[in-house]
N, C-alpha and C positions, 0 to 999 in steps of 0.2 A: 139372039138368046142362046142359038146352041154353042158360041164363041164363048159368050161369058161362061157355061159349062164347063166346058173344057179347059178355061184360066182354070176355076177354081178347084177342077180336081188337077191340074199338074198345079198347082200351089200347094194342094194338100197333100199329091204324093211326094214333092221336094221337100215339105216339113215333116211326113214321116221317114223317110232315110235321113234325113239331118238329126231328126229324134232315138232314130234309131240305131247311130252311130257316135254321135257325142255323148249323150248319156249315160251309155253305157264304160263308155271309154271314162268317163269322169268319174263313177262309182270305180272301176280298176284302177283308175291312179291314185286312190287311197290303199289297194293291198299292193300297189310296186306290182301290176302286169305286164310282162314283155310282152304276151301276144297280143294283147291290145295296141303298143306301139308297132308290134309288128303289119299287125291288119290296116291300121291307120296310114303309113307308107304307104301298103300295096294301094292301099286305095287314090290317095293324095300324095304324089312325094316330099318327102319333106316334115310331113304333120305328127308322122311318129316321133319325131326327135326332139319335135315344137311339144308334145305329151310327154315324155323324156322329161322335158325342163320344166313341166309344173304349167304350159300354155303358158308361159312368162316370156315377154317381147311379142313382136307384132308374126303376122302369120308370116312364112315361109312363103311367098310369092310368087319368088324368081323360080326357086328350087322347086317349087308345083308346076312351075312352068313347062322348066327346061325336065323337067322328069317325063312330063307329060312328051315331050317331044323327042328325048333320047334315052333309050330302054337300058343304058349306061347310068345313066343319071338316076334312075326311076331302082335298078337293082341297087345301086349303091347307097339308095337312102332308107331301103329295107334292112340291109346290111347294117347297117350304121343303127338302125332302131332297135335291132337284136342284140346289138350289141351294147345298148344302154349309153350312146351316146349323146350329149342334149348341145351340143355345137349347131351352131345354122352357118355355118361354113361349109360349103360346097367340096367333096371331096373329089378330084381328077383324076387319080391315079386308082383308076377303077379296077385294074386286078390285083392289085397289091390288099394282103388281107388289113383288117381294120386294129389298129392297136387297144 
């Protein structure tokens, strides 16, 4: 009994951060927010740029991956979300500023 407790509230706390992060993000891309793409990076790599383009095309996978494992990858997709980029092309050339 105190197992199935505990699914249920980490079920219920993973559906309020999921609630509490896309929702609002999706009320901001109707006024055109950068800081919501921006927060969405820091959090997920990749997903600011995926908010960028309207959530159109499949999620950013690889790039949540590889962000999640090199802090190159992870700045560069922050960068790229500030700067209103909506490409899901992986950028390498991580010190070079963003066109």
């Amino acid at each position: 009994m105190t197992q199935l407790k505990k699914t249920f509230a980490a079920l219920a706390l993973v559906g309020f951060i999921a609630g509490a992060t896309f929702v609002p993000a999706n009320d901001a891309q109707a006024e055109g927010d950068d800081v919501a793409a921006i927060i969405l990076s820091a959090a997920w790599p990749g997903v600011g740029e995926w908010y960028n383009a309207g959530f159109s095309g499949g999620f950013p996978l690889v790039e949540c991956i590889l962000g999640n494992i090199c802090p190159c990858v992870h700045f560069a997709s922050i960068i790229d979300a500030a700067a209103g980029k909506t490409d899901d092309g992986l950028r390498f050339d991580f010190w070079a500023s963003p066109n």
